[in-house]
N, C-alpha and C positions, 0 to 999 in steps of 0.2 A: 476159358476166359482170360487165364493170367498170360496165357500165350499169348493170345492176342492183343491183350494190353502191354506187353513187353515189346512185339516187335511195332507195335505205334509207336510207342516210346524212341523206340532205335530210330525207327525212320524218322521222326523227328529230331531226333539228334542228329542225321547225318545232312538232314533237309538245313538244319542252321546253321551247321558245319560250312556246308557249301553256299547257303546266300550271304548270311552274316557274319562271319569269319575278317575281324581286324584284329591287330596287335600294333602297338608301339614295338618295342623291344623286343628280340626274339627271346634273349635271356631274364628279360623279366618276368614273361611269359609263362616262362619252365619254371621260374623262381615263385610267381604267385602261383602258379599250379602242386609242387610243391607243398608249400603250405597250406592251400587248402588241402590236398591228400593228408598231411599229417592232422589237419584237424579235425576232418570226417574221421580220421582213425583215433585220434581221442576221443571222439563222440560215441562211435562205435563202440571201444571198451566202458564209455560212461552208463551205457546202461545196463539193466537188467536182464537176462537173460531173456526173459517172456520179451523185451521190448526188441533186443537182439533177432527175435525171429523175423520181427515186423519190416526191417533193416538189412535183413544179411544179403539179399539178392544187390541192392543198391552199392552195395557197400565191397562185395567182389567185385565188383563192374570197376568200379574208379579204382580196387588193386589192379584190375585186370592192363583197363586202359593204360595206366598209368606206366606197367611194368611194359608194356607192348610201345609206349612212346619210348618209353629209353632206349628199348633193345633198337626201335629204328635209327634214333638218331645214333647209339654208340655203329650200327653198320653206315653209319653216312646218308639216312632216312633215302635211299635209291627210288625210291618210290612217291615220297612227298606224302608219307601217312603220319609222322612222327606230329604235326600240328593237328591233323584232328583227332588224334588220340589221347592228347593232352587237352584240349576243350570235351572232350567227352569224359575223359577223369573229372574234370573242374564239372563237368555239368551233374555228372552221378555222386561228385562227393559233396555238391548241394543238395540236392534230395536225402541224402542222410544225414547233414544238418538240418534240415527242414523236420524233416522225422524226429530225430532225437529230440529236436525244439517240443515238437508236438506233445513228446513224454513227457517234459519238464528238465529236460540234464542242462546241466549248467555249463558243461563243457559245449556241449551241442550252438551256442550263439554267439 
């Protein structure tokens, strides 16, 4: 079941990736992305262990995503992935605000 609610997940992410996908600024883009990663990962360490398990899948994804945008753009994103890998960071390191929120961490909103 968590399988398959994971890759509905993905497929939804990749399904708003490609209809809904604007930016202004490309650099502001990576800049509020960014800071949402740093704040999911304050949020992340804001909890409690037992709350941490609730989280930790959500929460490698937007490391995952995140470190997979940069490495595109530092080769010159050849491929044109380096933007939805950075809305998919911003989208999973919402869901671990959202979560944390849930707990109660104060860092989490």
């Amino acid at each position: 079941m968590k399988k398959i609610t994971s890759i509905s997940l993905f497929s939804l992410v990749l399904i708003f990736n490609l209809v809904f996908y604007t930016t202004g600024s490309n650099a502001d883009f990576k800049n509020e992305t960014y800071n949402l990663v740093q704040k999911a990962q304050n949020c992340y360490f804001s909890l409690p262990t037992y709350a941490q398990e609730g989280v930790i899948d959500s929460y490698l994804d937007t490391e995952k995503y995140w470190n997979d945008a940069v490495k595109e753009d530092k080769m010159g994103d050849p491929r044109n992935l380096a933007n939805a890998f950075y809305r998919n960071a911003q989208l999973y390191a919402g869901v671990v605000l959202q979560i944390g929120s849930a707990y109660g961490s104060q860092s989490c909103k």
